[in-house]
C-alpha positions as CSV (number, residue, x, y, z in Angstrom):
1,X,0.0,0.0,0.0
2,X,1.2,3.4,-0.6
3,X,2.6,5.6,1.8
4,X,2.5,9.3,1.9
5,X,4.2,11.5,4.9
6,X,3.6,15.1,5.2
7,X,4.2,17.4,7.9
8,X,2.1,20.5,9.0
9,X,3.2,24.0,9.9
10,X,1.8,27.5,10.4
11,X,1.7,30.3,13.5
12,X,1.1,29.1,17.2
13,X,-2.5,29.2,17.7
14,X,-2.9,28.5,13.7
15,X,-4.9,25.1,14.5
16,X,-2.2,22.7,13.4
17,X,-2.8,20.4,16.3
18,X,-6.8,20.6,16.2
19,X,-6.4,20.0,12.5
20,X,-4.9,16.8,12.8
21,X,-6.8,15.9,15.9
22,X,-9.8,16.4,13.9
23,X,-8.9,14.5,10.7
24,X,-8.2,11.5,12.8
25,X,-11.3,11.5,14.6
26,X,-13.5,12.6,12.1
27,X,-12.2,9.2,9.7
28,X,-12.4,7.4,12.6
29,X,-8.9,6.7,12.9
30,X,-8.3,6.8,16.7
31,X,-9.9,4.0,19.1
32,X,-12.1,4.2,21.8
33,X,-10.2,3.7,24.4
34,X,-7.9,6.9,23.4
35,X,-11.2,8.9,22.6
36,X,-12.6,7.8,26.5
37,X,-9.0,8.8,27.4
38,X,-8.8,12.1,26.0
39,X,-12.3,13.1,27.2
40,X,-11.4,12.7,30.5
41,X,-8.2,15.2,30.0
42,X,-10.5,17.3,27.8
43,X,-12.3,18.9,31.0
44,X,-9.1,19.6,33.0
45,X,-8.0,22.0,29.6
46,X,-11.5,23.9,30.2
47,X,-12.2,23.5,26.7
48,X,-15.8,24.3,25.3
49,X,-16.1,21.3,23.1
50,X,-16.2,17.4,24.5
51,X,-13.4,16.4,23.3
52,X,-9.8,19.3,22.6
53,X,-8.5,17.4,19.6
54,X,-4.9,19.1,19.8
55,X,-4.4,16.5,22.9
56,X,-4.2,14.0,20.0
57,X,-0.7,15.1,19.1
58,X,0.5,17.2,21.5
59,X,2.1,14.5,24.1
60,X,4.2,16.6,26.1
61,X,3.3,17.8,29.4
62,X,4.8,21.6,28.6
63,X,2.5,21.4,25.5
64,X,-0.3,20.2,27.0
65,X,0.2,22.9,29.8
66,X,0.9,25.8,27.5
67,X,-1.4,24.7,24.7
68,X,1.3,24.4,22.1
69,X,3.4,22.2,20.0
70,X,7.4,22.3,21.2
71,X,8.6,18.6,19.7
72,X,7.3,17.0,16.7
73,X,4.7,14.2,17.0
74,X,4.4,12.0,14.8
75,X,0.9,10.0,14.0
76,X,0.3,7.0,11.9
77,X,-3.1,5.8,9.8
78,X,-4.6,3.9,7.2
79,X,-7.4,4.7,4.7
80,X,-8.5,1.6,2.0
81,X,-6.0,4.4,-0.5
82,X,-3.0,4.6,1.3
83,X,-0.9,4.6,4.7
84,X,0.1,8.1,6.4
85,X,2.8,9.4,8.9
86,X,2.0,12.6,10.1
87,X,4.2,14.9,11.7
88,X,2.9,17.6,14.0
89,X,5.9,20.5,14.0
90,X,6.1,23.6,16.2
91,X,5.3,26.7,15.3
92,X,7.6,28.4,17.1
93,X,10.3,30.3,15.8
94,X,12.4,29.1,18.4
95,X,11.6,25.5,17.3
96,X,12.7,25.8,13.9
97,X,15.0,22.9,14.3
98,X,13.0,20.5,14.8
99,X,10.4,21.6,11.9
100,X,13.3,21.1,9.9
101,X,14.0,17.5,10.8
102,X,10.2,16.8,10.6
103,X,9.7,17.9,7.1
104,X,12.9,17.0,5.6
105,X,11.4,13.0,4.4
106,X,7.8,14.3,3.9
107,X,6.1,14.2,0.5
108,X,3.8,16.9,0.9
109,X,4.1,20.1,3.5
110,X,0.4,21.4,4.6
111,X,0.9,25.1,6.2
112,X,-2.2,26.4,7.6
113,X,-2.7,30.3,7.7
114,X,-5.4,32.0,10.2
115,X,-8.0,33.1,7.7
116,X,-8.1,36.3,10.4
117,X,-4.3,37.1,9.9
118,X,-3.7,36.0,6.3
119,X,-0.2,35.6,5.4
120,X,2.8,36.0,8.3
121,X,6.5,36.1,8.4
122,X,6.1,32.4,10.1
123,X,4.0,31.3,6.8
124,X,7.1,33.1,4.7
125,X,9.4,30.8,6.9
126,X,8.1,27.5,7.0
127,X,7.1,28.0,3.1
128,X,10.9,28.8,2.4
129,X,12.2,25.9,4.6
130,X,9.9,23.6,2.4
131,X,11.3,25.2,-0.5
132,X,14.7,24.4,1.1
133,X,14.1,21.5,1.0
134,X,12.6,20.5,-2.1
135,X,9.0,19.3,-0.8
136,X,7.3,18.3,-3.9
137,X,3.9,19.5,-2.7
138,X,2.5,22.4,-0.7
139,X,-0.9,22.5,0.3
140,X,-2.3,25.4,2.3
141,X,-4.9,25.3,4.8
142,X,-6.8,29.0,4.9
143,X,-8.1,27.6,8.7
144,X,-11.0,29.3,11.4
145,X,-13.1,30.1,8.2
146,X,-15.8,30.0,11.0
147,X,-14.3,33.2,12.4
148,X,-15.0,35.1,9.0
149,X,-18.4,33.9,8.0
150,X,-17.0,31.4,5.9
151,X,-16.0,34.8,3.4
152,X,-15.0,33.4,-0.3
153,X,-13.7,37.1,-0.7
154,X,-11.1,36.3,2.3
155,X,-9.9,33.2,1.0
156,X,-9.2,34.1,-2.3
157,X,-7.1,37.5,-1.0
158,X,-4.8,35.4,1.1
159,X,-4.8,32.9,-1.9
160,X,-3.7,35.5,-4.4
161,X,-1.2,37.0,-1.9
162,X,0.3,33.5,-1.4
163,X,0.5,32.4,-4.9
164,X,2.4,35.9,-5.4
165,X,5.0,35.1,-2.6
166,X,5.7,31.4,-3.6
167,X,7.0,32.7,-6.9
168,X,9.8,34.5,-5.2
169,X,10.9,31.4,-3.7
170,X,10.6,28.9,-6.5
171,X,7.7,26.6,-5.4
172,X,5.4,25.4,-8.0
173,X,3.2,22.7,-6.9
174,X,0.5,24.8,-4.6
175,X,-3.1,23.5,-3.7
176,X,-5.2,25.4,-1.5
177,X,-8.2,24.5,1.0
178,X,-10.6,26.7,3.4
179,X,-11.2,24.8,6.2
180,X,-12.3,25.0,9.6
181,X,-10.6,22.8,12.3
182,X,-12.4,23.4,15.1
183,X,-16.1,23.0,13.2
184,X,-14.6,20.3,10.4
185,X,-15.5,21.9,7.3
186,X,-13.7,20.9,4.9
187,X,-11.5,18.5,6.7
188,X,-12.7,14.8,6.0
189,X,-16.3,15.9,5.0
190,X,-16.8,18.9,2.3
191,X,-19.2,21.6,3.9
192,X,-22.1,23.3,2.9
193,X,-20.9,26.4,4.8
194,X,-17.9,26.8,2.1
195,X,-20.4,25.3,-0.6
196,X,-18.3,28.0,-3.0
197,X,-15.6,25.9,-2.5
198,X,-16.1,23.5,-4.9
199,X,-12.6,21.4,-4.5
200,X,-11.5,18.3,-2.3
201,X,-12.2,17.9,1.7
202,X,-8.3,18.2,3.0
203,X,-8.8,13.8,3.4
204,X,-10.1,13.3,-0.2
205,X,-6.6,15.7,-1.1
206,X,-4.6,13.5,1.4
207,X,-5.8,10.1,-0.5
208,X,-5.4,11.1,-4.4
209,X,-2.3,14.0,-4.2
210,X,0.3,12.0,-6.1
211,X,3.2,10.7,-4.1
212,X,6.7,10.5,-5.3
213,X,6.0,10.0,-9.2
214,X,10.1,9.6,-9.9
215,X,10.5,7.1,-7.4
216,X,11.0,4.7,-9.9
217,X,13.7,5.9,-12.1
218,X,15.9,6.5,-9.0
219,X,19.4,5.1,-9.0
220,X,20.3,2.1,-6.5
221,X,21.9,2.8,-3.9
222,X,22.9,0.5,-1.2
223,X,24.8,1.5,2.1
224,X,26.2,-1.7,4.1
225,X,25.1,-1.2,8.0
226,X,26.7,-4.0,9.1
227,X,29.2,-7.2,8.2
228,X,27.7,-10.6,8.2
229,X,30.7,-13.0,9.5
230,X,30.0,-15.9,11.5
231,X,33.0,-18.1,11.2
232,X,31.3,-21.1,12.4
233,X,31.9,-24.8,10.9
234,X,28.3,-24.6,9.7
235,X,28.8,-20.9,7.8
236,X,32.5,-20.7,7.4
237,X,33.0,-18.9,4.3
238,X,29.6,-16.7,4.5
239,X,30.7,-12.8,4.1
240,X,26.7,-11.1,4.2
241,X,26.3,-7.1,4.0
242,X,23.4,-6.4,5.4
243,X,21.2,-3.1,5.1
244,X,18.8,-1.4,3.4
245,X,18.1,-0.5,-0.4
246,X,17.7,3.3,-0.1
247,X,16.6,3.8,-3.6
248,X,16.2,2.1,-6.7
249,X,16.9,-1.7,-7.3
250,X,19.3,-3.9,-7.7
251,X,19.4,-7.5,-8.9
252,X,21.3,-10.9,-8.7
253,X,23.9,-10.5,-11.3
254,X,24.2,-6.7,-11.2
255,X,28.1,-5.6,-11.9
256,X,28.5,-2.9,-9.2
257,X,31.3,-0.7,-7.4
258,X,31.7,-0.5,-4.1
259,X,32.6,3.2,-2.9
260,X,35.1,4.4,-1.8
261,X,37.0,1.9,-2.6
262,X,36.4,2.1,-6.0
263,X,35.9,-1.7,-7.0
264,X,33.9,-3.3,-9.0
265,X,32.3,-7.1,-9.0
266,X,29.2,-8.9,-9.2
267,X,25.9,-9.6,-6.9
268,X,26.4,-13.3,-6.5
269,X,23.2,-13.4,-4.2
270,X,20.4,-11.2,-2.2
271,X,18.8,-12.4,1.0
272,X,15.3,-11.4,2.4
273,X,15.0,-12.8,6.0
274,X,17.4,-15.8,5.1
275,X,15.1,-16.2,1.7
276,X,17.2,-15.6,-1.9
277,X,15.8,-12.9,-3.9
278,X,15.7,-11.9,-7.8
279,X,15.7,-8.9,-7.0
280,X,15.7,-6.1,-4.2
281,X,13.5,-3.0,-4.2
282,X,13.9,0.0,-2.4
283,X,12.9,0.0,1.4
284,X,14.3,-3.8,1.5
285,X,16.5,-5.0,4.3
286,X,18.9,-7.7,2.8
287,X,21.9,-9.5,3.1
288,X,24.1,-8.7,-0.2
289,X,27.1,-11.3,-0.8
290,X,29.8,-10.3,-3.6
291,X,31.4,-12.4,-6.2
292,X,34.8,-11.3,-4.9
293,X,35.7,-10.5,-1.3
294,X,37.2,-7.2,-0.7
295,X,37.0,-5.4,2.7
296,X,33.6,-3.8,2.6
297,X,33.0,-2.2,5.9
298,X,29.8,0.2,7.7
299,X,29.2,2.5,5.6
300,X,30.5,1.5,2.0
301,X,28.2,2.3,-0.7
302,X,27.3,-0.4,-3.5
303,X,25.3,1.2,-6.8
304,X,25.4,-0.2,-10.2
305,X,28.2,0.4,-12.6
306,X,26.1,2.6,-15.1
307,X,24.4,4.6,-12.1
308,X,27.1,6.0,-10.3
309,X,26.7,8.9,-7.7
310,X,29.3,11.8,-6.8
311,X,32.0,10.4,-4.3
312,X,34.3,13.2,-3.4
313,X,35.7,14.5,0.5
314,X,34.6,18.5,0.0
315,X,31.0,19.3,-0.1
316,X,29.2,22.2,-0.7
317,X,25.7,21.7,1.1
318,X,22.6,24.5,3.5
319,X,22.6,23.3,6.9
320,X,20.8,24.6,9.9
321,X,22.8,25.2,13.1
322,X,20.8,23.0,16.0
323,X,23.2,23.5,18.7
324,X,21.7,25.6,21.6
325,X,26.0,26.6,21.3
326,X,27.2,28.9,18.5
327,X,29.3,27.1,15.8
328,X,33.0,27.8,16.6
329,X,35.2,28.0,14.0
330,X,37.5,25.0,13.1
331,X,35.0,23.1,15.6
332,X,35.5,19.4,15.4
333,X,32.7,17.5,13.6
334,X,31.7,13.8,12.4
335,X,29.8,14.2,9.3
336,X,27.0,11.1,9.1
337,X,25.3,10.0,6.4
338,X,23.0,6.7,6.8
339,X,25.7,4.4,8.2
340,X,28.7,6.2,6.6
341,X,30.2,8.4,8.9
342,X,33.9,10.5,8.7
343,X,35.6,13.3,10.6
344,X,34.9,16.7,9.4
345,X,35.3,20.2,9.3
346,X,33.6,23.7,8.0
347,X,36.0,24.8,6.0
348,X,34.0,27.9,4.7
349,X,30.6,29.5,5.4
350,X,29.4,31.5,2.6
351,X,26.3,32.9,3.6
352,X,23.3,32.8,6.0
353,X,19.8,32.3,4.2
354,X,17.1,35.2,5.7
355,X,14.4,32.7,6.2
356,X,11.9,36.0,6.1
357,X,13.0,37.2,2.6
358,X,15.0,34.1,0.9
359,X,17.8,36.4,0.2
360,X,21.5,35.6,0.6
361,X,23.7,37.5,3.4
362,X,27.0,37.6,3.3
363,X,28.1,35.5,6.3
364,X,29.8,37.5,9.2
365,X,31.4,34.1,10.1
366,X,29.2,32.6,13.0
367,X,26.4,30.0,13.0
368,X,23.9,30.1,16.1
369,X,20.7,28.2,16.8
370,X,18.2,27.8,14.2
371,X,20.5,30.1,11.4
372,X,20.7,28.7,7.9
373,X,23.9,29.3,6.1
374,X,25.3,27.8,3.1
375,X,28.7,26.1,3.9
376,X,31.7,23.6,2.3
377,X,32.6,21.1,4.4
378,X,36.2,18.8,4.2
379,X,35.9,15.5,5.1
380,X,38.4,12.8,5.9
381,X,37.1,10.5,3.6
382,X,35.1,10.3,0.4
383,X,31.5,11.2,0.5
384,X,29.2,9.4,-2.1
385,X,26.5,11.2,-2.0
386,X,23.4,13.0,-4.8
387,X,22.1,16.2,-4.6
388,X,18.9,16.0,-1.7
389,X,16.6,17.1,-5.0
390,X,17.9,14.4,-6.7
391,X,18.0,11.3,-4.2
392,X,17.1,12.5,-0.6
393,X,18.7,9.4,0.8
394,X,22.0,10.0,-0.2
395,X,21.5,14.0,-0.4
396,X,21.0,14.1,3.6
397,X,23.2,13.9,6.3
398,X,23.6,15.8,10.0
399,X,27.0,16.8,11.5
400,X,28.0,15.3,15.0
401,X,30.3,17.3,18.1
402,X,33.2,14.9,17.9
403,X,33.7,15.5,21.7
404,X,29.9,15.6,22.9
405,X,28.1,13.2,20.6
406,X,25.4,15.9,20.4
407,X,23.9,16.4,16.9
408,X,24.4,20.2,15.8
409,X,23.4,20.4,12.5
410,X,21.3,19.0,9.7
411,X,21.8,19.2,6.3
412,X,21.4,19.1,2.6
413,X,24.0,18.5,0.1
414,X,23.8,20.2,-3.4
């Protein structure tokens, strides 16, 4: 069944939360248990409805306390179409890190505006983080259409002003859907209040949007996660690689290379949960064994001779700074990329992106929490890697304080 994930984002108070709190329970996509659970926390919030949907996703206490989203939750569901994974970000400024992590894998970025306040420098920044990141589909929720009489005239303004903005910033793929949260126009069931609207319920978008259309034609690409080597008298000579196939396919009998060393032999055999395999599709975990035995470690790449990626040790990539600590410069990194992982350093920054505008600034030579810059980065060994718009597997990768283990950065490579 196909998957779709997508991520929502907006202003505090925009509705994110209720939204998905009511697109669950309206397609009946929570149990009753959680919905007698939630009704009983529902009167300690002093909410006016039966049940405050935003409890759905917003787990932590501090949320739950100050009635906003600080981590991302994520959700999971299933229609008869497809299978979901939802993740709730913050809407925070503050918080922008982790809106970043949770919409770097998602297919489709949902950013709800207040229908009262139209479009916000929070809108501008989520909508140019999305564009950051190359999300293939934007979908904006004009939301509390109830608190505007359900106005076609209001809609359309913040529409227009929207479609103006995203030209700016390159995105090209926009829907748009009035909805109210709180009521549930619009979000599984079309309404007769927006009955002008004459468009999808945000569910009937969610089931037919299309969903990673160049999945397909993706190159293979293979990262080993660990060795198989038992040595016993029963499996003496087996030599396994086991891991997932991050994109594309590959198939018994495949000539491939091996990177970075450079190599090439043959796919003597794929294993499935100890069963032999034809062939291996993306998302499969298998065991890989080679023709030839060459020391293949955590973190080697295996693609196909005629599909091969960029492999070099300098790369010029957008990160954002996550480290509550300002970057220091010459600071000790580990830069990690699925399994492969190598020391590192910034050798340049060459700007900082103004998440407000889109525009360039010249870097004054620090990096503090939440900033996006454009940087080059050394590393001690070869990197094979895509572009992120090209294969988001191999495009992605997060730097690592070599002294406190801590994650400071996330990034994508051009």
């Amino acid at each position: 069944m196909e998957l779709l994930r997508f991520f929502t984002a907006g202003n505090v108070d925009d509705g994110k939360s209720t939204l998905i709190g009511r697109l669950l329970y309206d397609s009946k996509s929570i149990s009753t248990d959680i919905i007698e659970t939630l009704t009983r926390q529902s009167k300690s919030t002093g909410v006016d409805t039966e049940i405050d949907l935003a409890l759905l996703t917003d787990g932590l206490r501090a949320e739950r306390e100050q009635g906003i989203t600080i981590d991302v939750a994520y959700k999971y569901f299933t229609t008869e179409k497809r299978k979901f994974i939802i993740a709730d970000t913050p809407g925070h400024a503050q918080y922008t890190r982790n809106m970043f992590t949770g919409a770097s894998n998602a297919d489709l970025a949902i950013i709800l505006i207040d229908a009262r306040n139209g479009i916000t420098d929070q809108t501008k920044r989520h909508s140019i983080i999305s564009a950051i990141l190359g999300i293939p589909h934007i979908l904006i929720c004009v939301n509390k259409m109830d608190l505007v009489e359900y106005k076609k005239s209001v809609f359309e303004e913040i529409k227009s002003d929207y479609l103006k903005f995203s030209k700016k910033i390159g995105l090209e793929k926009i829907s748009f859907i009035p909805v109210s949260a709180l009521a549930g126009d619009n979000v599984v069931k079309s309404s007769e209040n927006l009955a002008w609207f004459k468009g999808e319920s945000l569910f009937e978008f969610l089931e037919n949007v299309p969903v990673a259309e160049e999945n397909d034609q993706k190159e293979a690409r293979f990262q080993v996660q660990y060795v198989i080597r038992p040595q016993t008298d029963e499996l003496h000579d087996y030599r396994g690689y086991a891991g997932s196939v991050l994109s594309g396919s590959l198939r018994k009998g495949d000539r491939v290379q091996i990177l970075p060393l450079d190599v090439s032999t043959t796919i003597e055999k794929i294993e499935k949960f100890q069963i032999e395999l034809e062939e291996a599709m993306e998302g499969d975990p298998i065991v890989i064994h080679l023709s030839e035995d060459f020391d293949v470690s955590r973190g080697s790449t295996i693609v196909k001779l005629n599909e091969l990626p960029n492999s070099d040790n300098f790369i010029e990539a957008t990160i954002c700074w996550m480290d509550n600590k300002a970057y220091q410069s010459g600071q000790k990194l580990l830069f990690q990329q699925n399994s492969f992982r190598s020391k590192a350093v910034i050798k340049e920054l060459e700007a900082k992106i103004d998440i407000h505008s889109f525009d360039e600034v010249p870097s004054d030579g620090t990096m503090n929490l939440n900033d996006f810059c454009k940087v080059n980065i050394k590393t001690a060994e070869s990197v094979s890697y895509d572009s992120y718009w090209r294969n988001r597997k191999t495009g992605a990768f997060i730097l690592i304080n070599e002294n406190t283990n801590n994650t400071v950065a996330a990034g994508v490579i051009h």
